[in-house]
C-alpha positions in Angstrom: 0.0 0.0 0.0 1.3 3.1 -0.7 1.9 5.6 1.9 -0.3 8.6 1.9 0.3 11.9 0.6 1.6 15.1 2.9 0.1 17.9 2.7 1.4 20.2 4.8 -1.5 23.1 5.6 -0.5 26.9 6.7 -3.3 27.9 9.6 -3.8 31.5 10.1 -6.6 30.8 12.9 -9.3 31.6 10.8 -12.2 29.5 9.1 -11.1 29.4 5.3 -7.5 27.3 6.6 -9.1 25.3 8.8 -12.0 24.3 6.3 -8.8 23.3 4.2 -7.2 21.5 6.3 -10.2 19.3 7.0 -11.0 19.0 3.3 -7.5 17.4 3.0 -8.1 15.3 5.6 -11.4 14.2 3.9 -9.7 13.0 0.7 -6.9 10.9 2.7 -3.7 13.2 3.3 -1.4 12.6 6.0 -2.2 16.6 7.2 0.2 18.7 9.2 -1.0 22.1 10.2 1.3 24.9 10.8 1.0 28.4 11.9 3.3 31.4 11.1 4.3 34.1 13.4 4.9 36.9 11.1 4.9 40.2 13.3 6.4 40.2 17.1 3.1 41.3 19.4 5.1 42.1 22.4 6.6 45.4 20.3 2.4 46.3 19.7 1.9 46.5 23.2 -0.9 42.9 22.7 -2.3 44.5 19.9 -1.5 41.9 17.4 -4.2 39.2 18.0 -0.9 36.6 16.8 -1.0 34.7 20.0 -4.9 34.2 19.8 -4.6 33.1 16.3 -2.0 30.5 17.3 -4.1 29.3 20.3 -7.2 28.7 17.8 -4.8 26.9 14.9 -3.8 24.7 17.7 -7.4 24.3 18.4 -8.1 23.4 14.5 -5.2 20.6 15.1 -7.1 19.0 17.9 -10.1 18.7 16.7 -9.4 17.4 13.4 -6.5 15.2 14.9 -3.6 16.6 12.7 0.0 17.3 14.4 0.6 20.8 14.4 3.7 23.3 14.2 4.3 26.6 14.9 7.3 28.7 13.1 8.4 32.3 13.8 9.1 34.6 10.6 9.3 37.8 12.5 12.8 38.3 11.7 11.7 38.0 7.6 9.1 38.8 7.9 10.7 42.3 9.1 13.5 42.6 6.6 11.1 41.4 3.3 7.7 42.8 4.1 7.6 46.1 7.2 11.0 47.3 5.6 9.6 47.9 2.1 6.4 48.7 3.6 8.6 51.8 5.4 10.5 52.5 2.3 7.5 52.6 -0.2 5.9 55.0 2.5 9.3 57.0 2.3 9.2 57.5 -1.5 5.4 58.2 -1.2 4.0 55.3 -3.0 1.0 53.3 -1.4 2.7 49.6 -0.8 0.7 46.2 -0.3 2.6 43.8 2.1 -0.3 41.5 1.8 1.2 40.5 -1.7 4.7 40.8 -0.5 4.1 38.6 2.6 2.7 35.9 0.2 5.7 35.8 -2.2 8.4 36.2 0.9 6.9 34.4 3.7 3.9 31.9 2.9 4.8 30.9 -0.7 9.1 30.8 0.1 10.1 30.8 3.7 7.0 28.3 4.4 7.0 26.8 1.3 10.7 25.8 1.6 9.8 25.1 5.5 7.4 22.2 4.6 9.1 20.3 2.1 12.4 20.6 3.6 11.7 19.9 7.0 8.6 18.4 7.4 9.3 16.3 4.0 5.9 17.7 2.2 5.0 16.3 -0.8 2.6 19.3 -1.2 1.5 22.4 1.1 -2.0 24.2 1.2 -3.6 27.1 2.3 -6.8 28.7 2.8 -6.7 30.8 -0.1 -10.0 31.4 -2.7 -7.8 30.6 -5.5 -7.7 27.6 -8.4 -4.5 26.4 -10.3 -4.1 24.6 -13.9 -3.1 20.9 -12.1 -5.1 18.1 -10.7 -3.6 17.3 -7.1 -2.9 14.0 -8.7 -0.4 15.8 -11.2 1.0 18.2 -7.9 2.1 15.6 -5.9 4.4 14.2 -9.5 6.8 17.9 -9.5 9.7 17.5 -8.7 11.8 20.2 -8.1 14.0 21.8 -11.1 16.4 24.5 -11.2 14.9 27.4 -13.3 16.9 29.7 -15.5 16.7 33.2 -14.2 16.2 36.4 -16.5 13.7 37.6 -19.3 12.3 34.9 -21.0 13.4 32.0 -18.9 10.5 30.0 -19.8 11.1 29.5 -23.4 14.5 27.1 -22.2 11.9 25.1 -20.0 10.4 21.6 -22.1 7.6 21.1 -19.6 4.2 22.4 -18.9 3.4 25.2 -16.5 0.6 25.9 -14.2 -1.5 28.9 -14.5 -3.3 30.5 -11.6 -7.0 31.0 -12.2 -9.4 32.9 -10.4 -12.1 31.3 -7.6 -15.6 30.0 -8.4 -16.6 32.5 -5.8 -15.7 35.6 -7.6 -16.2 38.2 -5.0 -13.7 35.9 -2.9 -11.3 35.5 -4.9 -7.7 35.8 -3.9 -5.7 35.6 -6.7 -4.8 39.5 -6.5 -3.0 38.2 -3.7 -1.0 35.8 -5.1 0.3 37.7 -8.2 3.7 37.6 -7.2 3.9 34.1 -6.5 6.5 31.8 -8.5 5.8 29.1 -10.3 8.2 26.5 -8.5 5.6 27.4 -5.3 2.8 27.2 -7.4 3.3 23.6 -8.4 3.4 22.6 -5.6 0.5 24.1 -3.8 -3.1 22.9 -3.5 -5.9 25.3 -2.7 -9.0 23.4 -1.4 -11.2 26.3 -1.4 -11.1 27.1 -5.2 -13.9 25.4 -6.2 -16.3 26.7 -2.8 -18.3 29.7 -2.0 -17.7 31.5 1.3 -21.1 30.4 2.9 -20.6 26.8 2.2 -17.5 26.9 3.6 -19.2 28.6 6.8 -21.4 25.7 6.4 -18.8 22.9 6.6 -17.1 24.3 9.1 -20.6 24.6 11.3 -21.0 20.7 10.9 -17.8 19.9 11.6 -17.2 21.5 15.5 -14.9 24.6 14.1 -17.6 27.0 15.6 -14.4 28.9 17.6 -13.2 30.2 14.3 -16.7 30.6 12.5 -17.5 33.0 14.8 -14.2 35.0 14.5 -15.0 38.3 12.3 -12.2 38.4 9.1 -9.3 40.0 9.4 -9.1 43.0 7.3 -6.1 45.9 6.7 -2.0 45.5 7.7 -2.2 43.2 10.6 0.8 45.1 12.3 -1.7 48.4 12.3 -4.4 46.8 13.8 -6.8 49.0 15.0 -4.1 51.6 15.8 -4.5 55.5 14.3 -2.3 55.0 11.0 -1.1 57.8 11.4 0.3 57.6 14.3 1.6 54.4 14.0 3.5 55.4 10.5 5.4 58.0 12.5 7.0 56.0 15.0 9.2 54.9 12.4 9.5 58.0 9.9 10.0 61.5 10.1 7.4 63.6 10.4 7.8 66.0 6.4 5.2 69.1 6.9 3.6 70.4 4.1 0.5 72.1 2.9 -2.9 71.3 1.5 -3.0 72.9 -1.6 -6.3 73.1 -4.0 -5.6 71.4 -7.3 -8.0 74.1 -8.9 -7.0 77.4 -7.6 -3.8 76.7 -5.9 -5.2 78.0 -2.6 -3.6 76.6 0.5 -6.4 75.0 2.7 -3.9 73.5 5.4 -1.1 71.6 6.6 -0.2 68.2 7.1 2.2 65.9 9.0 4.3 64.4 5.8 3.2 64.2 2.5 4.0 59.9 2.6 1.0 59.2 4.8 -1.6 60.3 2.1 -2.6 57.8 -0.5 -4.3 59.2 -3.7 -7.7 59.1 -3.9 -8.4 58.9 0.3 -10.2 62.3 1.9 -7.8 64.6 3.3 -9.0 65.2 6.7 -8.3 69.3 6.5 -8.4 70.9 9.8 -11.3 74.1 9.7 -13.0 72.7 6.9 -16.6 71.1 6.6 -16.3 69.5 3.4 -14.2 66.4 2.3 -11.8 66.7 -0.1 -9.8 64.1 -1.7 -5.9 63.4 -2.7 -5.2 64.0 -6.3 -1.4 64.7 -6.2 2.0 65.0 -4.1 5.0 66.6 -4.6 7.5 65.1 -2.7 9.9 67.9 -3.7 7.8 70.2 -1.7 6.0 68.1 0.3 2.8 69.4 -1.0 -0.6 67.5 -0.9 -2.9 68.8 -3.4 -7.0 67.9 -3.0 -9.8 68.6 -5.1 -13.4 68.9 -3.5 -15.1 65.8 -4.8 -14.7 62.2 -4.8 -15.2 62.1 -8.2 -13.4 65.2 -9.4 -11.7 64.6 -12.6 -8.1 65.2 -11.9 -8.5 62.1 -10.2 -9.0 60.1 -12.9 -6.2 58.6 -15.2 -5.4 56.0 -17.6 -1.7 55.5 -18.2 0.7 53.4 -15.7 4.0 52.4 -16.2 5.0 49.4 -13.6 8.4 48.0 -12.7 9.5 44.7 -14.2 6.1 42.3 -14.2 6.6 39.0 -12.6 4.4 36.7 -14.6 3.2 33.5 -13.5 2.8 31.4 -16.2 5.1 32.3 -19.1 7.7 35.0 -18.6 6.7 37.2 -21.0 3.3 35.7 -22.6 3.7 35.1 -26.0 1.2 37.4 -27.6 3.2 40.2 -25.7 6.3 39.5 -26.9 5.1 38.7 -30.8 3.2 42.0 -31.1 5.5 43.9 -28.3 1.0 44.8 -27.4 -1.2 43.1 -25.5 -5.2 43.1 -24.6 -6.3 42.0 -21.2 -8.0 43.3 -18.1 -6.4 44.8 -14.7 -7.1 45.5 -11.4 -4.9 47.5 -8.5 -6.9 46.6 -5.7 -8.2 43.5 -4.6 -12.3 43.2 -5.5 -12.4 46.0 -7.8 -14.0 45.6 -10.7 -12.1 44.4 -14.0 -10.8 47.1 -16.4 -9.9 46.6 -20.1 -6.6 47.5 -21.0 -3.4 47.5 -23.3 -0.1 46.7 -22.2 2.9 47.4 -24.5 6.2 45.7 -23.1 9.6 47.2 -22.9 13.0 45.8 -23.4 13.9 45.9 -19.8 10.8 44.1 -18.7 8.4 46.6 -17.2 5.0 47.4 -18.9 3.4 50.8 -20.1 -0.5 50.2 -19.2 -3.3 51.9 -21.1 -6.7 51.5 -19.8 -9.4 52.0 -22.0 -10.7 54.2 -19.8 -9.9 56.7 -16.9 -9.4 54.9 -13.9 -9.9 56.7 -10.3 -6.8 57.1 -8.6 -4.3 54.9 -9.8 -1.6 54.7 -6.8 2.0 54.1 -7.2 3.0 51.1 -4.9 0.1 49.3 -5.5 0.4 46.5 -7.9 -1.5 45.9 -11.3 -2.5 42.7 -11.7 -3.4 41.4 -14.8 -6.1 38.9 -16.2 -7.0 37.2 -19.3 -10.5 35.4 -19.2 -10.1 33.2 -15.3 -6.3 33.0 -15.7 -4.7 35.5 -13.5 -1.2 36.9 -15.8 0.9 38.0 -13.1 1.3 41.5 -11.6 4.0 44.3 -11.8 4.2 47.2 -9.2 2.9 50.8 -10.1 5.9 52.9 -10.2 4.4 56.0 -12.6 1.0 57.0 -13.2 0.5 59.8 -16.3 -1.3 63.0 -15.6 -5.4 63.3 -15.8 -6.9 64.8 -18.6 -7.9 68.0 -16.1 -4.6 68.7 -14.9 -3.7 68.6 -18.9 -6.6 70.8 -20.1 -5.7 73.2 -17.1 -1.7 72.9 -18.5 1.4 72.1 -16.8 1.2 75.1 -13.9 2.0 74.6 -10.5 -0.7 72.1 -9.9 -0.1 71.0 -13.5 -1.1 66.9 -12.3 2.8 66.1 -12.1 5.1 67.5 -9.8 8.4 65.9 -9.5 8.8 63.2 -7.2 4.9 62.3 -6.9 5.2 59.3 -8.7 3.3 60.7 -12.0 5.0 61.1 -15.3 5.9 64.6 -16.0 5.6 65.8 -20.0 3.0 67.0 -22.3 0.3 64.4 -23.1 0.8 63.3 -26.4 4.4 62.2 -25.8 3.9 60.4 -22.9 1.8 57.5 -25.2 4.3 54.3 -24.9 5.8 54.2 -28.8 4.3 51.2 -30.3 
C-alpha cells in the first residue's frame, strides 16, 4: 500500500484554513498544520491578535487530529515585508505587504519550511484561488532548477501551471497571489477554489470549528491593527510638513504631518474645513498634498501606468506580448475591484506601459497591477508611474499641472507620454 500523501497546511486561525485543512483530511492526506508568526506582538503592546490566532490553529489541530507546528518569521518577515512597507511609504508610493508577505513568507520561507523539513510532498492554504493541475499531477513535480532572467521560460520543455481565479468571484484571492512563483505554485493545493464563502461557513458549522466561525475576518496590515495609522506610520518615519493645496486654484487649505501618509484618492482630513476633499497629487519635492473637493473630481482620474518589471506567473513574457511587443487583457490594483480593459505594451527591460481604455480613479503608485485574461490570473507588476489626468492637462502644466516631480506621476506633455508602439 502506498503511503499517503503530505500535505502540509498553513493555519492562520481563521475558518477558510481550517476548512482546508479538513477538506484534506477528507480525501486521505497525511495533514500537518502549521501556523506562522509573522509580526512580534510584544513590540504592539498585545495588539496583534498573533498569539490568539496561534491558540485557535492549535485548536483546529485537535479537533481534526492533525499534528501541528508553529514557526516564527518575524525576523523576515521584518526585513522582506515592514521594511519595504517603510521605504515605499518613504518615496510616497502606497505599498501592499499582503502580496509581499505571500511571495516572501507563505509561498518561500513556508513553502521551503514544509518540504524541507517536514518532507511535504505538497502544502496548502486557505486561499480562494484555483491552479491549472489536478492534485494528482501536484504531488508528480519534482523540483528543477529554473533559468533566471527575461524569457526564462522558453529554455523550459515542460508544462506550466497557471493561476486562475475562484468560483466565488467576489472571494477570490488571486490579486493576492500575483507575485507568487511558479516553482511554489506547483506545488500548492488550494482546497477552497472550487467553494463559496457560505458553504465553507457551512462545513465548518458541521464539523465542530464553531471557535473560528464565529471570529470576524481580518481585514487591513495586521501590524496596524486598530491603531491610528497615522500615528503608527510616524513612529518609524519623520514627520515632512507640508501644505494642503487646491488642485484648482492653488489655494492653500492646510497643513499636514508628511506628504508619505496620504494615499491618492483617500479624503484629506483638513483641519477648519466642513467639506471632504480628496488626494489627487503629491509633490514630494515640496512636500505638497494637493486635494480637489469631490470624490469624483476629474483630476482624479487617469489612464496611463508604467509598472516595474512584471513577474508573470505562467510564461515570462506571454507570448502574444512579446510577438506584437501589445497586448489586450484586463487589470485591477486593488483586490475586489471591478475588472478594467486595457493595453499593455512591453519594454526591453521588462516593465510594462499600461493603457486603460478608460480613466481609472486614482491609480496609486506602490500598488500593484494585476493582470487577467479570461479566469487565468497573468501575473502583476508594481505601479511605479502613473500619467497626468486629462484635467490637470486641459488646465496645462502650472503649478498644480497633475505632475510635480517626485509624486510618482510622469511629467511631460500628453501626447508624448503615449508608450511608442
Amino acid at each position: 500500500m502506498l503511503a499517503a500523501r503530505h500535505v502540509v497546511c498553513a493555519l492562520s486561525g481563521g475558518v477558510d484554513s481550517a476548512v482546508a485543512a479538513l477538506l484534506l483530511k477528507r480525501r486521505g492526506y497525511q495533514v500537518t498544520g502549521v501556523f506562522m508568526k509573522n509580526w512580534d506582538s510584544l513590540d504592539e503592546h498585545g495588539v496583534c491578535t498573533a498569539d490568539k490566532d496561534c491558540e485557535d490553529a492549535y485548536r483546529v489541530c485537535q479537533i481534526l487530529d492533525i499534528p501541528f507546528h508553529q514557526v516564527s518569521y518575524v525576523k523576515e518577515y521584518w526585513n522582506d515585508v515592514f521594511t519595504d512597507f517603510l521605504n515605499e511609504y518613504e518615496k510616497g508610493r502606497t505599498p501592499n505587504p499582503d502580496i509581499i508577505c505571500n511571495k516572501h513568507i507563505k509561498f518561500s520561507c513556508f513553502f521551503h519550511y514544509a518540504l524541507d523539513n517536514l518532507g511535504a510532498d505538497a502544502v496548502a492554504t486557505g486561499h480562494y484561488a484555483r491552479t491549472s493541475l489536478e492534485d494528482e499531477e501536484v504531488f508528480q513535480q519534482k523540483h528543477i532548477k529554473r533559468p533566471e532572467g527575461l524569457f526564462r521560460n522558453r529554455f523550459e520543455i515542460r508544462n506550466v501551471v497557471k493561476l486562475l481565479q475562484a468560483a466565488d468571484s467576489f472571494k477570490d484571492q488571486t490579486f493576492f497571489l500575483s507575485q507568487v512563483s511558479q516553482d511554489a505554485l506547483r506545488r500548492t493545493i488550494f482546497p477552497l477554489g472550487g467553494l463559496t464563502k457560505d458553504f465553507v461557513k457551512k462545513i465548518a458549522a458541521e464539523n465542530r470549528l464553531h471557535h473560528v466561525l464565529q471570529k470576524k475576518e481580518s481585514m487591513g496590515i495586521c501590524f496596524v491593527g486598530k491603531r491610528n495609522f497615522e500615528h503608527f506610520i510616524l513612529q518609524y518615519l519623520q514627520p515632512q510638513p507640508g501644505k494642503f493645496i487646491s488642485i484648482e486654484d492653488n489655494k492653500v487649505l492646510g497643513t499636514h504631518k508628511g506628504w508619505f501618509l496620504y494615499t491618492l484618492g483617500q479624503r484629506a482630513k483638513i483641519s477648519g474645513l466642513r467639506e471632504p476633499w480628496f488626494v489627487v497629487e503629491k509633490d514630494g519635492t515640496k512636500g505638497d498634498v494637493f486635494v480637489a473637493p469631490r470624490t469624483d473630481h476629474p483630476a482624479l482620474y487617469r489612464d496611463l501606468l508604467r509598472t516595474n518589471r512584471v513577474h508573470w506567473i505562467a510564461e515570462e513574457p506571454p507570448s502574444a506580448l512579446v510577438r506584437d511587443k501589445m497586448m489586450e487583457c484586463h487589470f485591477r490594483f486593488f483586490h475586489q475591484m471591478a475588472l478594467v480593459p486595457c493595453v499593455l505594451t512591453l519594454n526591453q527591460d521588462g516593465t510594462v506601459w499600461l493603457t486603460a481604455v478608460r480613466a481609472v480613479r486614482a491609480l496609486t503608485p506602490g500598488q500593484f497591477a494585476v493582470f487577467y485574461k479570461g479566469d487565468e490570473c497573468l501575473g502583476s507588476g508594481k505601479i511605479l508611474r502613473v500619467g497626468p489626468s486629462a484635467y490637470t492637462l486641459q488646465k496645462g502644466q502650472g503649478k498644480a499641472g497633475g505632475a510635480p516631480e517626485g509624486s510618482g506621476s510622469i511629467p511631460g506633455d500628453g501626447p508624448s507620454l503615449r508608450p511608442s508602439l
